[in-house]
C-alpha positions in Angstrom: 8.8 12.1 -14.0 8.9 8.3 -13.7 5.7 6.7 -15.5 3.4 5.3 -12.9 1.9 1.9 -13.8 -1.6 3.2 -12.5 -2.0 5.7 -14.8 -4.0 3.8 -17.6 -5.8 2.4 -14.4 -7.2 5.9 -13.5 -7.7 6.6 -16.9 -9.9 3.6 -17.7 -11.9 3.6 -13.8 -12.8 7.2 -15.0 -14.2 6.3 -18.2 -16.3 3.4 -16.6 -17.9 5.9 -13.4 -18.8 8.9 -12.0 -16.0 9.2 -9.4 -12.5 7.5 -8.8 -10.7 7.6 -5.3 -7.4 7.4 -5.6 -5.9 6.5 -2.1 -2.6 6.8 -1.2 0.4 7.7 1.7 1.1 11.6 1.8 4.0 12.2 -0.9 3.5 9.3 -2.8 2.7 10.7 -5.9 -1.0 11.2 -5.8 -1.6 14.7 -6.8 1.6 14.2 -9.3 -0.5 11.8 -11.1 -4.2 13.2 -10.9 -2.7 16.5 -12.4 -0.8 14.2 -15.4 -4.5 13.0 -15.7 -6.2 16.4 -15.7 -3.8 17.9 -18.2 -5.4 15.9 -20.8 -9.3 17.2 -20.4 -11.0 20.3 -19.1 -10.6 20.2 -15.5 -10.2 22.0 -12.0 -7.9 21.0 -9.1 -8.8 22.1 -5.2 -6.9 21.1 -2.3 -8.6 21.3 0.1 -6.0 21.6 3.1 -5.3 25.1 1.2 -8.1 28.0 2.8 -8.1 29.5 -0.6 -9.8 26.5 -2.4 -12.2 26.0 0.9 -13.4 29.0 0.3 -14.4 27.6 -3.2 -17.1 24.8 -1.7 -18.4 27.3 0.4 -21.5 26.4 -1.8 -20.5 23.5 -3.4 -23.2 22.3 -5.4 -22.7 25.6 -7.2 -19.4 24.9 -7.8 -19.9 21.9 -9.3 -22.9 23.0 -10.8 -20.8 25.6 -12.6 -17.6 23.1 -13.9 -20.3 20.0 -14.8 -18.6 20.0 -18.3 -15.0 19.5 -16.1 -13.1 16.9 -14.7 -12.9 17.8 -10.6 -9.9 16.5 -8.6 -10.7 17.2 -4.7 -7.2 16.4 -3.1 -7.3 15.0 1.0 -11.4 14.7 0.7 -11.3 12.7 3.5 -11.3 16.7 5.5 -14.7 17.4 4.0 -16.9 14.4 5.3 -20.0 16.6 4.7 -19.2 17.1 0.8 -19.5 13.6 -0.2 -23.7 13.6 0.0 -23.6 16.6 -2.4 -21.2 14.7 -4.5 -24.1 12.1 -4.8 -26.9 14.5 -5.6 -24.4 16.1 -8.3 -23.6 12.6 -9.9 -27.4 11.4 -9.7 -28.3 15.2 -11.7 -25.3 14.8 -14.4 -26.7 11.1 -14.9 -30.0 12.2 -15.7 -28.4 15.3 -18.3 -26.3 12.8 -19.6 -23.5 13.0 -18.0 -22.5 9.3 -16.6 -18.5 9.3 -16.1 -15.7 11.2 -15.5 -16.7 13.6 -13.1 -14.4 13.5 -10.0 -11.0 12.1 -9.4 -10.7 12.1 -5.0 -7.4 11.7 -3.3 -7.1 10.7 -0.2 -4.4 9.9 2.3 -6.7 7.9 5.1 -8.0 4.7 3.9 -10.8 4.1 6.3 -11.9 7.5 6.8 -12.3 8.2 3.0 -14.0 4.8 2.2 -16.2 4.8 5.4 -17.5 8.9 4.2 -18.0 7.2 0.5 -19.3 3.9 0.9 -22.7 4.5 1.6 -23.2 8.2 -0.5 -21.4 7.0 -3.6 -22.3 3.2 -3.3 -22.0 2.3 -7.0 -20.7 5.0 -8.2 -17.2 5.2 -7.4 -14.4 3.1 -8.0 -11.1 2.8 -5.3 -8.0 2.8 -6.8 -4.8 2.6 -4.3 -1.3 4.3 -5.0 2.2 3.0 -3.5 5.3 3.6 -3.6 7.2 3.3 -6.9 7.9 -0.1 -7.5 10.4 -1.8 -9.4 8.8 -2.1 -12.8 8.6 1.4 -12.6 12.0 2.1 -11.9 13.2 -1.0 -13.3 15.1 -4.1 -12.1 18.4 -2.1 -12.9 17.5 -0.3 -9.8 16.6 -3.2 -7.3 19.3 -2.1 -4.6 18.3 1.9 -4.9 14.7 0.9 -4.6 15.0 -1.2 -2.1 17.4 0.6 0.4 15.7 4.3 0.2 12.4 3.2 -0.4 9.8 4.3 -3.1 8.7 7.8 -2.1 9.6 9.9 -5.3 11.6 12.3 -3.3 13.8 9.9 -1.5 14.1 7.6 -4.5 15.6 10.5 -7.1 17.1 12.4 -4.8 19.6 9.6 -3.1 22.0 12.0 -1.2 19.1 13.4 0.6 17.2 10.4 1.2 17.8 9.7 4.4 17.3 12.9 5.7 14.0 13.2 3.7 13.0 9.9 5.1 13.4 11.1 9.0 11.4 14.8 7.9 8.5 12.5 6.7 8.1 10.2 9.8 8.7 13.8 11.8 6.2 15.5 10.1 3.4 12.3 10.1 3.9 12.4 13.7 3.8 15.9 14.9 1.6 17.4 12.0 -0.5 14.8 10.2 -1.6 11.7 12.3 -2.6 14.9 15.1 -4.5 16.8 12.5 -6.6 14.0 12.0 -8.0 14.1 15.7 -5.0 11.3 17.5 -3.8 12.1 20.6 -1.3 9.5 20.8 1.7 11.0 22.0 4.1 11.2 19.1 7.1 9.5 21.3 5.0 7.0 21.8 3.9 6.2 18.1 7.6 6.7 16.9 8.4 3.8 19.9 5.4 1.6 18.5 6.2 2.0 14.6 10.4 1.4 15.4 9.0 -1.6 17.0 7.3 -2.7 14.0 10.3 -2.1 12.0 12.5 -4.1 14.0 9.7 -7.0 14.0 9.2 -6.4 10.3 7.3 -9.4 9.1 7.2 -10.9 12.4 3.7 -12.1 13.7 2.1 -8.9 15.4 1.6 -9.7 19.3 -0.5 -7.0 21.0 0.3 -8.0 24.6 3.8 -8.5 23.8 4.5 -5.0 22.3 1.8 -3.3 24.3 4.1 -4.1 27.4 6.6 -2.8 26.4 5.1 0.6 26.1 3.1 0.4 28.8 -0.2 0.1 27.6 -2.3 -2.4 27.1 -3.2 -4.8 24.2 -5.9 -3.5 23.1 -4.1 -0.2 22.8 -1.6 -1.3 21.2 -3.7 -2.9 18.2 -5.4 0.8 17.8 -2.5 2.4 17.1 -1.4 -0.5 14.5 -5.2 0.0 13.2 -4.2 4.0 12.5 -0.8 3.1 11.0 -2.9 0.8 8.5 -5.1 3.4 7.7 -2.8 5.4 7.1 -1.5 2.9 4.3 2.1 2.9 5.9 1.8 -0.6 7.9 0.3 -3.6 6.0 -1.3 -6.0 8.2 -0.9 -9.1 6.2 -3.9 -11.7 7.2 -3.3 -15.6 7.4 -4.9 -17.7 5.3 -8.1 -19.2 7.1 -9.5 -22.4 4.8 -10.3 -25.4 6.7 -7.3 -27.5 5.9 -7.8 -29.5 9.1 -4.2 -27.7 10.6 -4.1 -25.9 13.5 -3.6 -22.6 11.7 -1.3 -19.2 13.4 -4.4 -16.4 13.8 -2.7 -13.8 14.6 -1.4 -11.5 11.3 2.3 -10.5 10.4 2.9 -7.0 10.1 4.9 -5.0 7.5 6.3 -1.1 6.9 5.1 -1.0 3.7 7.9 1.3 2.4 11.9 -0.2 3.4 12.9 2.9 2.9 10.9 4.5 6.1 12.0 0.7 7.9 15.4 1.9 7.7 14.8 5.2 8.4 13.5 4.0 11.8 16.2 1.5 12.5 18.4 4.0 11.4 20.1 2.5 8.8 22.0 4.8 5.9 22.9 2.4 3.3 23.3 -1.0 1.7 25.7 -2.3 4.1 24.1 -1.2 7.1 21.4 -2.8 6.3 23.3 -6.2 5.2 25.0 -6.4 8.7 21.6 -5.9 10.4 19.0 -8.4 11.9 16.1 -7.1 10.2 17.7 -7.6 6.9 15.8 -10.9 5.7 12.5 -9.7 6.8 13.0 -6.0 5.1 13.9 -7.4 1.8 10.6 -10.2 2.8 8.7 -6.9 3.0 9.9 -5.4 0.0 9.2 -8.4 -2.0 5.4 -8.7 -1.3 4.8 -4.9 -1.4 6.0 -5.4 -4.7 4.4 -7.6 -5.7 1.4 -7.2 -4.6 1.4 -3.9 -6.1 1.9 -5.7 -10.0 -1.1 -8.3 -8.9 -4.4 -7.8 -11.2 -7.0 -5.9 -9.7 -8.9 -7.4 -6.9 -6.5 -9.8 -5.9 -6.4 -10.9 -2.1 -2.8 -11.8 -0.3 -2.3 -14.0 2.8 0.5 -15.7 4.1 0.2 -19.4 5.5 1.6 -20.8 8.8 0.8 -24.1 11.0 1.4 -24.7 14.8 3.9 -27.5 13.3 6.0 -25.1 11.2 4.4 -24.9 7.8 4.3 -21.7 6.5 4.4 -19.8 2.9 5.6 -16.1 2.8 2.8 -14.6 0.6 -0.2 -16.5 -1.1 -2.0 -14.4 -3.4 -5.3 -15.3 -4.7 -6.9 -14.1 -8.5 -9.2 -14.9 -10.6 -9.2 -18.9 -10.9 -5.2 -19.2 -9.5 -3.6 -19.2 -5.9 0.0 -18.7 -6.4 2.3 -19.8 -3.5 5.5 -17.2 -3.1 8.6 -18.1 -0.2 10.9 -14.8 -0.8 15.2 -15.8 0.0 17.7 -13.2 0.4 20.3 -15.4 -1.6 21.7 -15.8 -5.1 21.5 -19.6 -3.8 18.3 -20.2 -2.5 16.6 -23.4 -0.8 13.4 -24.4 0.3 13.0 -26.4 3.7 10.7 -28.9 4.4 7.8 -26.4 5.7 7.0 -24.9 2.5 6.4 -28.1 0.4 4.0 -29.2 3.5 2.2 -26.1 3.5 1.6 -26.6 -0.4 0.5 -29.6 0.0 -2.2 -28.4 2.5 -3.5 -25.3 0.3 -2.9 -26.5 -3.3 -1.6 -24.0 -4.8 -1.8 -23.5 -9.0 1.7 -22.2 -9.1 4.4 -22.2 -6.5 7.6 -20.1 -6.8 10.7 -18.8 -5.0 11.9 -15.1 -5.6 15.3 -15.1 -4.6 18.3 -12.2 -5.6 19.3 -14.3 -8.1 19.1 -13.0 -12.0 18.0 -16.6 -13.7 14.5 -18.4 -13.9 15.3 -21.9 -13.5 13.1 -25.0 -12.2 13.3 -26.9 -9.2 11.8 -30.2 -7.5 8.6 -30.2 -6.5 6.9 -27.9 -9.2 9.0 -24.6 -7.8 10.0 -22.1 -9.8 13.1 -19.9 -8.7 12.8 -16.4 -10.2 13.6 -13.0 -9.8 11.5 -9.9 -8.7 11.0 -8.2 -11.5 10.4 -11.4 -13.9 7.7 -12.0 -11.1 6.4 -8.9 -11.1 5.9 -8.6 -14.8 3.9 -12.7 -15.2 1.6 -10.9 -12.7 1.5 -7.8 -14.7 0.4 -10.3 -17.4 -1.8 -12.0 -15.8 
């Protein structure tokens, strides 16, 4: 199994509270993990998508009553809106015997759903923890082209003669079994048209109207189904940054398939050079870059990109603690940067500025830019 960089994460969110909500696409590793974590402390594990384990919360406050001395990982939650109010009383009792962290690790595969049940019940007593694809510390830089052709999904990513083939099974199933069984009744031709739409505009500004007509619905409908894609943690809709700079700033977000392996999938592209002799290339690898990276960010940090009506733009901005770090991402081993960037850094300031390119050297250039590679990126942010 390939170590998972959120592992000491978990480990340390469970020693600080009560519960730990690890969120996560289906696949991606979640219950992998939570049962690496379990292994290493009395605990129980119910899925509760299985009738079996159900059947075990038929009276749950007994249940948990009855494994108070155990760790409890309670896998798709979100199902079970009704539990999370006895998960509060049960927290609330074990505080007052004692008992303060530790209790329950809850994996969930719907963003919103799962934090909307748990914000108010377990308000302070929870921490949110969110699991992507594997990334390329994990499998290491060794591996960019692997990574970043099939995508991070464990299965695809080790298995690379079945890849593509396990890539088309997932979108199938997400459409025809998962995104139904959650109450949508989007037709699945339709949401496969809407998210191959995204993956040919990958990191294109999202325009409801635009791709609303084209399926014949309107805007507004159009932005709900990019709302459920989000949830679901397979679209990231990546906001624009919105201080007063005295620009006229672009308000409208970009959009990105989190995982390049499911953007090819889509576009239907097998390999390396099908995907180097497409038009989607630059924004996949654009894509690819900020999931990563944003994945190796400290905890709590924020990410926006930056455009003006006049042409100024910056790929990613990410903000943390005291720094704002300004990121243009070039599909080159001989990357420059035009005019627009160096504008837009002089409107937002950044602390550092830096260009991740294909490249394998660090090496300055004018201007305060740094030219670096992935990896080297990811790990100063590791570090940070």
């Amino acid at each position: 199994m390939i170590p998972r960089l959120l592992t000491a994460k978990i480990r340390s969110a469970l020693e600080k509270r009560p519960a730990v909500a690890l969120l996560g696409p289906r696949q991606v590793g979640k219950t992998t993990l939570a049962r690496e974590i379990a292994d290493d402390r009395p605990s129980v594990y119910l899925d509760l998508e299985r009738p079996a384990d159900l059947a075990r919360l038929d009276d749950p406050d007994l249940y948990f009553s009855e494994n108070a001395d155990k760790l409890i990982v309670l896998d798709e939650v979100q199902r079970m809106p009704g539990l999370f109010q006895t998960l509060r009383s049960r927290i609330d009792l074990n505080r007052r015997e004692g008992r303060r962290t530790g209790q329950f690790l809850l994996l969930g595969s719907a963003s919103n759903e799962l934090l909307n049940q748990s914000a108010e019940s377990l308000a302070g007593r929870i921490s949110y923890l969110e699991l992507p694809p594997l990334n390329l510390l994990e499998v290491g830089p060794d591996h960019l082209n692997q990574l970043w052709v099939g995508g991070g999904f464990p299965d695809a990513y080790l298995d690379e003669a079945d890849s593509f083939e396990w890539r088309m099974d997932f979108i199938r199933t997400y459409l025809e079994r998962d995104i139904p069984a959650l109450g949508s009744r989007i037709p699945a031709e339709t949401l496969r048209r809407f998210w191959t739409m995204l993956a040919h505009n990958q990191s294109q500004l999202f325009n409801a109207s635009q791709i609303g007509g084209a399926l014949e619905v309107k805007g507004q409908t159009a932005s709900r189904y990019l709302d459920l894609l989000v949830d679901l943690l397979l679209v990231r809709r990546l906001q624009p940054w919105a201080s007063n700079v005295g620009k006229r700033l672009v308000k409208s977000p970009k959009t990105y398939i989190r995982d390049s392996g499911l953007t090819h999938a889509l576009l239907g592209l097998h390999d390396l050079d099908d995907i180097l002799g497409h038009p989607v290339v630059g924004g996949s690898w654009e894509g690819f870059v900020i999931e990563n990276l944003i994945a190796a960010a400290p905890a709590g940090a924020e990410a926006f990109f930056y455009r003006t009506s006049a042409g100024a733009e910056i790929d990613l901005l990410l903000k943390f603690d005291k720094e704002l770090w300004a990121i243009e991402v070039k599909r080159t081993t001989a990357p420059t940067l035009k005019k627009g960037f160096h504008v837009a850094c002089e409107d937002v300031n950044p602390t550092a500025k830096w260009l991740v390119y294909a490249g394998e050297e660090t090496y300055p250039v004018r201007n305060d830019v740094t030219v670096i590679p992935l990896a080297e990126l990811m790990n100063r942010l590791s570090d940070s």
